[in-house]
Biotite code that builds the C-alpha atoms (Angstrom):
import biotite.structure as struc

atoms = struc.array([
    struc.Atom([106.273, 129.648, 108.587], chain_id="A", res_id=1, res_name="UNK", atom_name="CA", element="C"),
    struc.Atom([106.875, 126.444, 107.094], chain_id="A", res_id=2, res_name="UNK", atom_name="CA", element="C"),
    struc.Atom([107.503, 122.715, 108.379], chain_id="A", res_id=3, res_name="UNK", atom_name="CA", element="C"),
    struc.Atom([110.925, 122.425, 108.865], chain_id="A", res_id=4, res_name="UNK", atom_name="CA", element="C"),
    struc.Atom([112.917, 119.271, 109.721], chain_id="A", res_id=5, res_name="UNK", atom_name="CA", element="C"),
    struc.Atom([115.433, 120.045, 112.541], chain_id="A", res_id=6, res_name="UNK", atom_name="CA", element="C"),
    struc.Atom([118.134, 117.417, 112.247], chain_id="A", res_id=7, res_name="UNK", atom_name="CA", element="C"),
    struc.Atom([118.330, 116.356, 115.884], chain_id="A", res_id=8, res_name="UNK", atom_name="CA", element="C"),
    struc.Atom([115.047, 115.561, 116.507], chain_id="A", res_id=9, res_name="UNK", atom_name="CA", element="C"),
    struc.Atom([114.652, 114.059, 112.954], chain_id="A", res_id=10, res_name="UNK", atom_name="CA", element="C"),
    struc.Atom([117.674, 111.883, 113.426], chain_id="A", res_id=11, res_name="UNK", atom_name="CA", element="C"),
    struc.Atom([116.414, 110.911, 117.513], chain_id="A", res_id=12, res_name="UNK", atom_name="CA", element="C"),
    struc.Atom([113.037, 109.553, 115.564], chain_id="A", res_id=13, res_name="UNK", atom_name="CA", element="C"),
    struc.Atom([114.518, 107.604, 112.813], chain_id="A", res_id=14, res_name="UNK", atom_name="CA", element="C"),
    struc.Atom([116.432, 105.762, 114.913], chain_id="A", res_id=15, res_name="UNK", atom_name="CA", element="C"),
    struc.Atom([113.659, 104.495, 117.513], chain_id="A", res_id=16, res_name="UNK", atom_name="CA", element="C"),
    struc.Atom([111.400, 104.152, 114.487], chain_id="A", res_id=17, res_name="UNK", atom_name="CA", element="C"),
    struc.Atom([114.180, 102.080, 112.267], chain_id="A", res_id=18, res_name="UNK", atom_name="CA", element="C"),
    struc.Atom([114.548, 99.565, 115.640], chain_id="A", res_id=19, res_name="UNK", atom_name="CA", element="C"),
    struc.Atom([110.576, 99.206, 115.740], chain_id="A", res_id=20, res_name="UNK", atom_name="CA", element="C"),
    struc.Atom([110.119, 98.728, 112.482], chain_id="A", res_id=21, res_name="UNK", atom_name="CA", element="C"),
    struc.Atom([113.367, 95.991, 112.578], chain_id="A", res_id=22, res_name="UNK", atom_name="CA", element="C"),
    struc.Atom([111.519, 94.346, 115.407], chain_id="A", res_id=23, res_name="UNK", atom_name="CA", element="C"),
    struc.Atom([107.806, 94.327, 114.164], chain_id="A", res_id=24, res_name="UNK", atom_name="CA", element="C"),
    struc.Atom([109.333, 92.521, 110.660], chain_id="A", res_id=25, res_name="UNK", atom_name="CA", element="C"),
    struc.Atom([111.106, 89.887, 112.821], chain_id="A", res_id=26, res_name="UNK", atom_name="CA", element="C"),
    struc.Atom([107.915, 88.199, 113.485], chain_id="A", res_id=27, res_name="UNK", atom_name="CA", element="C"),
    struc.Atom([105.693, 89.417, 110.215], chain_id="A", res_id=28, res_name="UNK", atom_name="CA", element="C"),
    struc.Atom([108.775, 88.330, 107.760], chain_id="A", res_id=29, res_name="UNK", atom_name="CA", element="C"),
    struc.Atom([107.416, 85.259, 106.657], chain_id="A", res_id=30, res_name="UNK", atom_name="CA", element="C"),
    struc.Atom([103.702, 86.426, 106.669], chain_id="A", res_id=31, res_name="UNK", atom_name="CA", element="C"),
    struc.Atom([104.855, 89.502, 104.180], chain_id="A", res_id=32, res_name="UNK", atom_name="CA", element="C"),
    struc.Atom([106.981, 86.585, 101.816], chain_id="A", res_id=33, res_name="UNK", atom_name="CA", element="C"),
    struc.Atom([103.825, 85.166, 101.452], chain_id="A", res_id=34, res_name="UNK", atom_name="CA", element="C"),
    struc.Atom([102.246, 88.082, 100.366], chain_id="A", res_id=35, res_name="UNK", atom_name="CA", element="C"),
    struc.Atom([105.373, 89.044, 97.660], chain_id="A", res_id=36, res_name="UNK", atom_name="CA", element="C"),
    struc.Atom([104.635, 85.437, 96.252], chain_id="A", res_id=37, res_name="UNK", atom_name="CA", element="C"),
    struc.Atom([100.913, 85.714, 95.851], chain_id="A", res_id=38, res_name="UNK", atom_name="CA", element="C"),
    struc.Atom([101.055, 88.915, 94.382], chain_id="A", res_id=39, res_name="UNK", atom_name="CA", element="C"),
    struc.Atom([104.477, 87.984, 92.078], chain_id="A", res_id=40, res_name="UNK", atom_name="CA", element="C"),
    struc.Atom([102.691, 85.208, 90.482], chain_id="A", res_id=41, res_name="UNK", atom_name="CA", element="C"),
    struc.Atom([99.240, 86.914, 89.363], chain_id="A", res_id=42, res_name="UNK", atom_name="CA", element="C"),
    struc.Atom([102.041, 89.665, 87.885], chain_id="A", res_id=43, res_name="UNK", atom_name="CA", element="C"),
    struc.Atom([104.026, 86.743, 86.607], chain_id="A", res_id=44, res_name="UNK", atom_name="CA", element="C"),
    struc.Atom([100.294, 85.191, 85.123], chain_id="A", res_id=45, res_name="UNK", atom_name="CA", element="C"),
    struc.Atom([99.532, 88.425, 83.000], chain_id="A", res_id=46, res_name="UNK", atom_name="CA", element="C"),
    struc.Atom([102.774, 88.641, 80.917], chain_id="A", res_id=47, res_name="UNK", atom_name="CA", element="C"),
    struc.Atom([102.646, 84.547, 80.371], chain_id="A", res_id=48, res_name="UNK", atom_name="CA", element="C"),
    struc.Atom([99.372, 84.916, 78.810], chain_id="A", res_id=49, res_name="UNK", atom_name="CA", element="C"),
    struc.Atom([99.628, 82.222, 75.426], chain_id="A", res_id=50, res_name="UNK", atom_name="CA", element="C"),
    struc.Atom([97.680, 80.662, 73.177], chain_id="A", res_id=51, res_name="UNK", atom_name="CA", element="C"),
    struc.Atom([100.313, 77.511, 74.296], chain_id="A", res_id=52, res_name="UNK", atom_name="CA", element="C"),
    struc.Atom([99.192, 75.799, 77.328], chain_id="A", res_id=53, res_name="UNK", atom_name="CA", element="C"),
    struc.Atom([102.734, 74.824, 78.813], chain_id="A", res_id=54, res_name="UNK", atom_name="CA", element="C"),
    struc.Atom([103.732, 78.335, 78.355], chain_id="A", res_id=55, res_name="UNK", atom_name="CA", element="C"),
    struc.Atom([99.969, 79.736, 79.552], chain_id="A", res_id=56, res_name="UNK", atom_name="CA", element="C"),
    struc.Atom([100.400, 80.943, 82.752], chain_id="A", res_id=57, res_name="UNK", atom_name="CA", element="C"),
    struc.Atom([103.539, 78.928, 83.145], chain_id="A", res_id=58, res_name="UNK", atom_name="CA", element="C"),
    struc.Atom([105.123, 79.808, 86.589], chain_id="A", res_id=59, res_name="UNK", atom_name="CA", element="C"),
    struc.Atom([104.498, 78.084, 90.246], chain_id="A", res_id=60, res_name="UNK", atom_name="CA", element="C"),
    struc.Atom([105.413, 80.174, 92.828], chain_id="A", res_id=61, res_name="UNK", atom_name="CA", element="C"),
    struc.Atom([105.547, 79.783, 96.530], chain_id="A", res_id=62, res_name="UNK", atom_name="CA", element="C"),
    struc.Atom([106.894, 81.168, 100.160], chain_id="A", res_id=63, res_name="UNK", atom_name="CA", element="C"),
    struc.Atom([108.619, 78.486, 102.574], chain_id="A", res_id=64, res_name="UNK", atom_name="CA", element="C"),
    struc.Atom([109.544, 80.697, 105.833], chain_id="A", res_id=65, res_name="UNK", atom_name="CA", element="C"),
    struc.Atom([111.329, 84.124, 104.340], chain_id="A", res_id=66, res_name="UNK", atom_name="CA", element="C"),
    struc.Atom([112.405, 82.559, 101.212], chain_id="A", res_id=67, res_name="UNK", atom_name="CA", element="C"),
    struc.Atom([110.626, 82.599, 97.808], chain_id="A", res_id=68, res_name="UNK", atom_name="CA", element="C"),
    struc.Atom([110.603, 79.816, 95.550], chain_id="A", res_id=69, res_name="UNK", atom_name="CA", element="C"),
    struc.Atom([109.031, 79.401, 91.665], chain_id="A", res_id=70, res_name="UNK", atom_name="CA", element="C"),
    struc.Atom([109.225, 76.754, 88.811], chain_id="A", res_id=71, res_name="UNK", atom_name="CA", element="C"),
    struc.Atom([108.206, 76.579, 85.465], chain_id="A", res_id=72, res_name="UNK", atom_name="CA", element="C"),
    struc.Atom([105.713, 74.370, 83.993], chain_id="A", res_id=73, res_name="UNK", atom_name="CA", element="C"),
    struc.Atom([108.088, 73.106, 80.710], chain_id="A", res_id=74, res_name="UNK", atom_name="CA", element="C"),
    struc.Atom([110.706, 72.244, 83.436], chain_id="A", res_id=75, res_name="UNK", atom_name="CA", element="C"),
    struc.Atom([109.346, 70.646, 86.732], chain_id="A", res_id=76, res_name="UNK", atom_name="CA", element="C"),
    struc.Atom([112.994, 68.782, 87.385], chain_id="A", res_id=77, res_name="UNK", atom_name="CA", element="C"),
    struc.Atom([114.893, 72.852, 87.575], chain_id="A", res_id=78, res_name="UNK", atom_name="CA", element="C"),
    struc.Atom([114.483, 74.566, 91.064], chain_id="A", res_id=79, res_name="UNK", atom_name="CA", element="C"),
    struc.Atom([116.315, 77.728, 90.650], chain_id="A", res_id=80, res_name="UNK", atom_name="CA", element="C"),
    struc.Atom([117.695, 78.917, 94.124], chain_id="A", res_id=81, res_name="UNK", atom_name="CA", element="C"),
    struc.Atom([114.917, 81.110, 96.184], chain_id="A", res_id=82, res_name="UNK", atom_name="CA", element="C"),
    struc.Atom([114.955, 84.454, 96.587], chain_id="A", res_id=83, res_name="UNK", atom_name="CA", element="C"),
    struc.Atom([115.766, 85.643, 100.008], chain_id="A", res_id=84, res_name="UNK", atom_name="CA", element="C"),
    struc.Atom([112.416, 88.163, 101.275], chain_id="A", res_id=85, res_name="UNK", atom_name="CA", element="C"),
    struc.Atom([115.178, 89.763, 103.866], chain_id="A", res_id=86, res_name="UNK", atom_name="CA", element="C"),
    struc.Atom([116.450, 91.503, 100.956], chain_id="A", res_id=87, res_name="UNK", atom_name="CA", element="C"),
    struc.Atom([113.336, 92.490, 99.362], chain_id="A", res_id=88, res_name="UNK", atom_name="CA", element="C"),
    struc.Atom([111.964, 93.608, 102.646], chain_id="A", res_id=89, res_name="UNK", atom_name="CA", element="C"),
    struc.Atom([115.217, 95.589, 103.999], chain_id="A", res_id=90, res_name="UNK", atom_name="CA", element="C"),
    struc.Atom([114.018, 98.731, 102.252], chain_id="A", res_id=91, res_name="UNK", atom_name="CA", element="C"),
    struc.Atom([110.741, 98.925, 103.994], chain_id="A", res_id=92, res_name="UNK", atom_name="CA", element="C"),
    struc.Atom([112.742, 98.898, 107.562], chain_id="A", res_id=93, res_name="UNK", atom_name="CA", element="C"),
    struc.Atom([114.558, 101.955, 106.090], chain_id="A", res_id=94, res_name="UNK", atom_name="CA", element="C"),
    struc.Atom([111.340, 103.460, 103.976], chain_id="A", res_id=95, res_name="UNK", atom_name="CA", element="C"),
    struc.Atom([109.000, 103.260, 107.094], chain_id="A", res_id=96, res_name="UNK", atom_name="CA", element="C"),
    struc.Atom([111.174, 105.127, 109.443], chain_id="A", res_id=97, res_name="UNK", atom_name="CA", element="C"),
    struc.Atom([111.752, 107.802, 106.945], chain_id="A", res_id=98, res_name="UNK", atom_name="CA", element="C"),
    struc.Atom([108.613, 108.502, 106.201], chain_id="A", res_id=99, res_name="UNK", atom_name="CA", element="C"),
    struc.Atom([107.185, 108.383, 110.432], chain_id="A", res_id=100, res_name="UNK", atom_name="CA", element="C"),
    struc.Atom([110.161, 110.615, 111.726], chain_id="A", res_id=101, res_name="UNK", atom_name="CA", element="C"),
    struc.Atom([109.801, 113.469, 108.677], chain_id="A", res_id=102, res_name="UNK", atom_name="CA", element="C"),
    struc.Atom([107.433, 116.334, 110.249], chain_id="A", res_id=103, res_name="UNK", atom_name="CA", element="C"),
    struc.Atom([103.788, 116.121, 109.184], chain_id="A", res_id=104, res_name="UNK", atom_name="CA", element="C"),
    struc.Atom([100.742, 119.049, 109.412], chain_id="A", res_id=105, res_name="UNK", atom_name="CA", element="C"),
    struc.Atom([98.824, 116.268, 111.286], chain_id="A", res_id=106, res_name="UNK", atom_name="CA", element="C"),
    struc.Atom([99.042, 112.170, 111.956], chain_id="A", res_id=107, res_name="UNK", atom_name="CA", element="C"),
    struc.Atom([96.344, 111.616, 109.535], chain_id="A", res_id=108, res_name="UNK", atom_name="CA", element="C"),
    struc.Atom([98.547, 113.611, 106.537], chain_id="A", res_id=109, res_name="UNK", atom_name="CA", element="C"),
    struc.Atom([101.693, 111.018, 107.818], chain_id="A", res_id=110, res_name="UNK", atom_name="CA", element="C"),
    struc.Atom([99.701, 108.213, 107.439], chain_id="A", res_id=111, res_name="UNK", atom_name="CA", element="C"),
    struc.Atom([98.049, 108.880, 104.107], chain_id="A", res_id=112, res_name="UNK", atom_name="CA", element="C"),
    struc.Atom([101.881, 109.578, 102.924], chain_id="A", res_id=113, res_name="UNK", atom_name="CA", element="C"),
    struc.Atom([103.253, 106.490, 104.360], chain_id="A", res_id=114, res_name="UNK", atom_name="CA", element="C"),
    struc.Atom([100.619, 104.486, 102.593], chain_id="A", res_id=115, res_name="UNK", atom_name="CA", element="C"),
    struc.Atom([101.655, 106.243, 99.012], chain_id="A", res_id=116, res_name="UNK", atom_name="CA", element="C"),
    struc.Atom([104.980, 105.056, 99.991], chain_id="A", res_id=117, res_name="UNK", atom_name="CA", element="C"),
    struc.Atom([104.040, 101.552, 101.119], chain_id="A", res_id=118, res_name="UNK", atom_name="CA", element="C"),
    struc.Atom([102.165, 101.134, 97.589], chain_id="A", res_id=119, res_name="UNK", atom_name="CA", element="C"),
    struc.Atom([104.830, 102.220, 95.737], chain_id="A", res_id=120, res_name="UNK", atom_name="CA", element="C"),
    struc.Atom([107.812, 99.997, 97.472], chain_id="A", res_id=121, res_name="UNK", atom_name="CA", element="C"),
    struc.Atom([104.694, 97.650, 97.195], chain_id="A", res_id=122, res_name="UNK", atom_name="CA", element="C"),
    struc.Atom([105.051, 97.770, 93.567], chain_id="A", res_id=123, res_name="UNK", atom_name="CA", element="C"),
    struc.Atom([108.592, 98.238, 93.204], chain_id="A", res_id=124, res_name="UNK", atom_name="CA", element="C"),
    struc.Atom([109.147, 94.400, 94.604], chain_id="A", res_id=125, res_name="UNK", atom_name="CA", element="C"),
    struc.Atom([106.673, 92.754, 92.970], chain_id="A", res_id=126, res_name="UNK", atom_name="CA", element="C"),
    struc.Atom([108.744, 94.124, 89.900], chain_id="A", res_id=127, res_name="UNK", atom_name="CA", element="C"),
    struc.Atom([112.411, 93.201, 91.094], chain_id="A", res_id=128, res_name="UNK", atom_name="CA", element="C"),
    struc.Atom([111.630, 89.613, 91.836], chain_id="A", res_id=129, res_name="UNK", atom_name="CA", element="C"),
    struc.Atom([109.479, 88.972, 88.704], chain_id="A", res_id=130, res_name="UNK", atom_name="CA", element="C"),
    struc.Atom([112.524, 90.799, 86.767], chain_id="A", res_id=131, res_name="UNK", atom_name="CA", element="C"),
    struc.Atom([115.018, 87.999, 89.035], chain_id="A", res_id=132, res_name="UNK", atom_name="CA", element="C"),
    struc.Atom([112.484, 84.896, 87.609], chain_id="A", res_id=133, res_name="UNK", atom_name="CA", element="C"),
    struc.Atom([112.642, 86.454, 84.075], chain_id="A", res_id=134, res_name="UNK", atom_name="CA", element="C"),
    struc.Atom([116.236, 87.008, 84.107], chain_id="A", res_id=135, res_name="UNK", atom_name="CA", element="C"),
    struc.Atom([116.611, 83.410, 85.418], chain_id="A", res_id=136, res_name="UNK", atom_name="CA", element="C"),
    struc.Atom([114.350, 82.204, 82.323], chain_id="A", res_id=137, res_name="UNK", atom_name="CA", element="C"),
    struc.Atom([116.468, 83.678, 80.187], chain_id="A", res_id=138, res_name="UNK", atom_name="CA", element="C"),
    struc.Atom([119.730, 82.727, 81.125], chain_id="A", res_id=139, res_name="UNK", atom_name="CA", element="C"),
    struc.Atom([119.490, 79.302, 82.864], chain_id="A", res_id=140, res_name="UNK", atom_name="CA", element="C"),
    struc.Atom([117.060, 77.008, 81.156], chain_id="A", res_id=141, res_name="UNK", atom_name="CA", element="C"),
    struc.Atom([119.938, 76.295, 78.155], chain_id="A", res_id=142, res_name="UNK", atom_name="CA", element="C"),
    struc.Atom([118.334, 75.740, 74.741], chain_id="A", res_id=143, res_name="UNK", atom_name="CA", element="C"),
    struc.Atom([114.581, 76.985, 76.002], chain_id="A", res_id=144, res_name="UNK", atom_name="CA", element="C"),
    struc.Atom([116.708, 80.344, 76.817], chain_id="A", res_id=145, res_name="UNK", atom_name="CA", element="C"),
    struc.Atom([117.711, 80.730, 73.478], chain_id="A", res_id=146, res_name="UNK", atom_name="CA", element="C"),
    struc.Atom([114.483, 80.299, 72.156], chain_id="A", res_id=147, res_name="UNK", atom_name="CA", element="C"),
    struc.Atom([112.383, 82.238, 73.527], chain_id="A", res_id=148, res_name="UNK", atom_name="CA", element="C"),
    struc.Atom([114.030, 85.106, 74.660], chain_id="A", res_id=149, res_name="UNK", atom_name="CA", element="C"),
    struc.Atom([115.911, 87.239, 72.231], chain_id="A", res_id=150, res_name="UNK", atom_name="CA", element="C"),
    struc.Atom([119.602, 88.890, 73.122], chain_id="A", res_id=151, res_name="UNK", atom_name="CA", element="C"),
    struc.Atom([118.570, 92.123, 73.886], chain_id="A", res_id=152, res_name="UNK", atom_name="CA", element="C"),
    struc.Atom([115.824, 90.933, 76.282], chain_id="A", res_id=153, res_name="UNK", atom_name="CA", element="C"),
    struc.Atom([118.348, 88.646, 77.957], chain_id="A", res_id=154, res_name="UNK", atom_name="CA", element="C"),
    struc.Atom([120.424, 91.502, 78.593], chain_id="A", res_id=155, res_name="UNK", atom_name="CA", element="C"),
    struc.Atom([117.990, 93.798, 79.439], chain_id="A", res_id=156, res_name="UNK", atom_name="CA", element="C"),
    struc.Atom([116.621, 91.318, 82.116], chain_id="A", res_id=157, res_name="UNK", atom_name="CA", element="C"),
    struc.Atom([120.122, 91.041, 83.143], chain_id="A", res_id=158, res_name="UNK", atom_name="CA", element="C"),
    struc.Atom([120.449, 94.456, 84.038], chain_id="A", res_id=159, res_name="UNK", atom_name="CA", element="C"),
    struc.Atom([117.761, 94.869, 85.496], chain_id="A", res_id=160, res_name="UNK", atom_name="CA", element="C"),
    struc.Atom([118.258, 91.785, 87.763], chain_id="A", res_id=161, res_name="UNK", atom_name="CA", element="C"),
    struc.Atom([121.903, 93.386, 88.906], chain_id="A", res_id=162, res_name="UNK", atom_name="CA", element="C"),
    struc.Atom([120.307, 96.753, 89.062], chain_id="A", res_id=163, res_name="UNK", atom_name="CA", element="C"),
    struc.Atom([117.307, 96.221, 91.501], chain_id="A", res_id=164, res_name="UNK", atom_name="CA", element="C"),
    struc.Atom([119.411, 93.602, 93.437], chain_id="A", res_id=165, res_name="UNK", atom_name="CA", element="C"),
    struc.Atom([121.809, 96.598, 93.798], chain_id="A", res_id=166, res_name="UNK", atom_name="CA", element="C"),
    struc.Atom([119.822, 99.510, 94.111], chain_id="A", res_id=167, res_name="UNK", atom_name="CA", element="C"),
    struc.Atom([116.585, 98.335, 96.179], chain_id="A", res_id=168, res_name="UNK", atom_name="CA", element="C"),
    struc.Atom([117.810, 98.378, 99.975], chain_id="A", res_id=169, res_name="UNK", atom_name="CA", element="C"),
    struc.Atom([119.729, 101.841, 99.673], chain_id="A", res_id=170, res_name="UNK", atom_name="CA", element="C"),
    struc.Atom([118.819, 103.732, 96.850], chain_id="A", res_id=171, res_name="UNK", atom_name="CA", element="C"),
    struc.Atom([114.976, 103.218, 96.585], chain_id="A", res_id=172, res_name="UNK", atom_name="CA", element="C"),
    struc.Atom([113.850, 103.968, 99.889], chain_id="A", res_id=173, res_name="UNK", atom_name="CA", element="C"),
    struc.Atom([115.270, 107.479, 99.581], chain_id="A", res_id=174, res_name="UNK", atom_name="CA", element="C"),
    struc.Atom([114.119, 108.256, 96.612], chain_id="A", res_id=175, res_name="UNK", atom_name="CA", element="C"),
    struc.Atom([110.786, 107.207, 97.403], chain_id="A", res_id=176, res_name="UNK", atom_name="CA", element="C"),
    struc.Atom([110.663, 109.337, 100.848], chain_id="A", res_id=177, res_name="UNK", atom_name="CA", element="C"),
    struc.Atom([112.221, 111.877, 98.831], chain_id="A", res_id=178, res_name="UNK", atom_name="CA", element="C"),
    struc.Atom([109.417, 111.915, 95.743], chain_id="A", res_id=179, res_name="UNK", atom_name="CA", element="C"),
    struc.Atom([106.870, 112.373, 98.307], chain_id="A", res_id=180, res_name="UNK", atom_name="CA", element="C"),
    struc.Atom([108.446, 114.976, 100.431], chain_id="A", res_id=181, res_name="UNK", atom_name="CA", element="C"),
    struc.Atom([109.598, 116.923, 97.345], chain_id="A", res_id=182, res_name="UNK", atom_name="CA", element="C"),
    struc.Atom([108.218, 120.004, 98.089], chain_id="A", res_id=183, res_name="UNK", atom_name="CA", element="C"),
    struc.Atom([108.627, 120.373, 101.980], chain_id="A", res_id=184, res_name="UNK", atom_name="CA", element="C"),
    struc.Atom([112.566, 119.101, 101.509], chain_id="A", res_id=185, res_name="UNK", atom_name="CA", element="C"),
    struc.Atom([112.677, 122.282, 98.913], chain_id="A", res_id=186, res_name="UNK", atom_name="CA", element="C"),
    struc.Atom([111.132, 124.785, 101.365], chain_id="A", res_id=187, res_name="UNK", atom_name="CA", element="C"),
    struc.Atom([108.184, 125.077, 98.481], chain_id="A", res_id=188, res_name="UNK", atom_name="CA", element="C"),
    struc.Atom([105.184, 123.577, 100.544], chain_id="A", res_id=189, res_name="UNK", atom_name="CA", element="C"),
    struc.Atom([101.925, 124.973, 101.959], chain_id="A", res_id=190, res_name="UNK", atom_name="CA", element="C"),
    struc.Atom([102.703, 127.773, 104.557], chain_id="A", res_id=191, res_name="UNK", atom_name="CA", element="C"),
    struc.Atom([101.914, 126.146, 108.224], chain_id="A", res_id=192, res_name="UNK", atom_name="CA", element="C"),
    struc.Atom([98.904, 127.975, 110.233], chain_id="A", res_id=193, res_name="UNK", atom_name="CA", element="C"),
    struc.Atom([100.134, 131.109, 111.587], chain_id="A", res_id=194, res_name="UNK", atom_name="CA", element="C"),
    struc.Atom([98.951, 132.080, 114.847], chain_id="A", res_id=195, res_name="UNK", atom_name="CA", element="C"),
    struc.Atom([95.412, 134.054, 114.738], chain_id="A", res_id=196, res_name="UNK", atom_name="CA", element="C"),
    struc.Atom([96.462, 137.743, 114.920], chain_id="A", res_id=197, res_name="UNK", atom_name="CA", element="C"),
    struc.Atom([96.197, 139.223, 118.583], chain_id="A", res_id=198, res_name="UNK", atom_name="CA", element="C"),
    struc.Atom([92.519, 140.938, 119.181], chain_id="A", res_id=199, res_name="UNK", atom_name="CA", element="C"),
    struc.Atom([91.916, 144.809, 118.308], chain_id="A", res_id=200, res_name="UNK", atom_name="CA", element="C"),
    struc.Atom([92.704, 146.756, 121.719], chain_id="A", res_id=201, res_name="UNK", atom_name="CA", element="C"),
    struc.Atom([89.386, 146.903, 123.720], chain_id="A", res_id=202, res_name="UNK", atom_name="CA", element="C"),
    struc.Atom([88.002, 150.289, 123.585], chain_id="A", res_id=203, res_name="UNK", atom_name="CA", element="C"),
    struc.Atom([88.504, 152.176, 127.006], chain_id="A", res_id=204, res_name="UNK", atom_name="CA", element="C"),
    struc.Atom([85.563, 151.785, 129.391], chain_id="A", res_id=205, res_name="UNK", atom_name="CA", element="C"),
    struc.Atom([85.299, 155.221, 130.383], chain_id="A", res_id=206, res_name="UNK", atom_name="CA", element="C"),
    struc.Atom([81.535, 156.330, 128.390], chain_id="A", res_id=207, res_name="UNK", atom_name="CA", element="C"),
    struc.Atom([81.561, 159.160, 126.367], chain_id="A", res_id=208, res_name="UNK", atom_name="CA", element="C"),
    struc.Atom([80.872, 162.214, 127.952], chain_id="A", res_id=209, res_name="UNK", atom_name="CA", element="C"),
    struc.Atom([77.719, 163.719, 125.889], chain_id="A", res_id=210, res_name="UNK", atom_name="CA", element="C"),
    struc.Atom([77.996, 166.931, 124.611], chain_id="A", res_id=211, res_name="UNK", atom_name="CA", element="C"),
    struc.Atom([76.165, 169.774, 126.493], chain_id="A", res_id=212, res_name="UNK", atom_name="CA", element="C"),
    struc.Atom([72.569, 170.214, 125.437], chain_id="A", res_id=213, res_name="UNK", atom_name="CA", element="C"),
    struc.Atom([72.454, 174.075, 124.261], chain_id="A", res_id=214, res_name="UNK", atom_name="CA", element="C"),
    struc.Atom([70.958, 176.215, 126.959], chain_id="A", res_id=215, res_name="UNK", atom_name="CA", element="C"),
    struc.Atom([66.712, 176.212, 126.920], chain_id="A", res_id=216, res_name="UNK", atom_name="CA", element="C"),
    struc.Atom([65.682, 179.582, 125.925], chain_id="A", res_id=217, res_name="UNK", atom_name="CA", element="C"),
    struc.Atom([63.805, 181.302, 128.536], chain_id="A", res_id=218, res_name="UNK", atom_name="CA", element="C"),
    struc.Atom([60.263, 180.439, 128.960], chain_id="A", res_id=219, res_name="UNK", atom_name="CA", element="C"),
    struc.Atom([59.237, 184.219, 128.449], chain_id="A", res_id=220, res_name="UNK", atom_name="CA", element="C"),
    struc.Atom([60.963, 187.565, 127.702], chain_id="A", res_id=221, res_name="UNK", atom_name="CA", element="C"),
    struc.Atom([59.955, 190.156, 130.345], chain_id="A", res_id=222, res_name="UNK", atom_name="CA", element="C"),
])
């Protein structure tokens, strides 16, 4: 027998888990922008890395409330617009109730899975709004733009910009869920426990009769 997922019961949990999770973010929203920020930047840090010291290290970056703001070093007077956290956070309200309402061998194999899944949306943010600052560079600072970023890495960032901004509150959640519940979605996983087999019918009670000694010979012939 393997875990199944029976869609009443699966559906019943997502939705109390989706309306925790919603609620638990109201109040941690601006702590987790915060966090994005931090983390952004040191990314940000290791691809400005240049023998140039206004281009070492170059971008400032910073959470006010659920908003995340950055500015470059070679142009302290441009404040490109933030970058709203509600949208980089909306797939973890969908991504954590996917991944607590799927069926689970125990709570401790749920919880290791929904960290994987928490590292890799982790990751996958970090990524989209250092792609949104680079796409910004390379667009929207005018003759610096053409400089310093070629046009194939302007489109590329581009892209990628209009593609994560697109794609991260729908399509990533699911496929994350679905990476790490490949094989139990394809029936393919480890069998579940089976049930011990019932014990060996207890031998009957009743002794067994010994067979009859042989008769003694007689003591003596006459």
């Amino acid at each position: 027998m393997r875990l199944g997922v029976r869609p009443a019961v699966f559906l019943g949990r997502l939705v109390v888990f989706f309306f925790l999770t919603y609620l638990l973010f109201l109040p941690l929203g601006s702590a987790y922008a915060h966090l994005l920020a931090f983390l952004t930047q040191g990314f940000l840090h290791l691809t400005e890395i240049s023998s140039d010291p206004n281009l070492n290290q170059a971008t400032q970056m910073w959470a006010r409330e659920t908003a995340i703001f950055y500015v470059h070093r070679l142009f302290p007077m441009v404040h490109p617009p933030g970058i709203p956290a509600e949208w980089v956070q909306a797939n973890l309200v969908l991504l954590i109730p996917l991944m607590l309402a799927t069926p689970a061998r125990s709570y401790r194999q749920r919880f290791v899975r929904l960290g994987v899944a928490l590292a890799i949306a982790l990751g996958l943010q970090v990524l989209d709004i250092a792609v949104t600052v680079k796409s910004f560079y390379a667009s929207q600072l005018g003759r610096y733009s053409q400089i310093y970023y070629s046009p194939t890495l302007r489109w590329l960032y581009q892209f990628g910009d209009a593609f994560t901004e697109s794609m991260d509150t729908q399509l990533f959640p699911f496929v994350i869920w679905a990476g790490v519940h490949f094989n139990q979605l394809l029936g393919r996983g480890t069998p579940a426990p089976t049930p011990a087999p019932a014990a060996a019918t207890v031998a009957s009670t009743e002794p067994t009769r010994r067979k009859d000694k042989p008769a003694k010979k007689a003591a003596g012939a006459r």
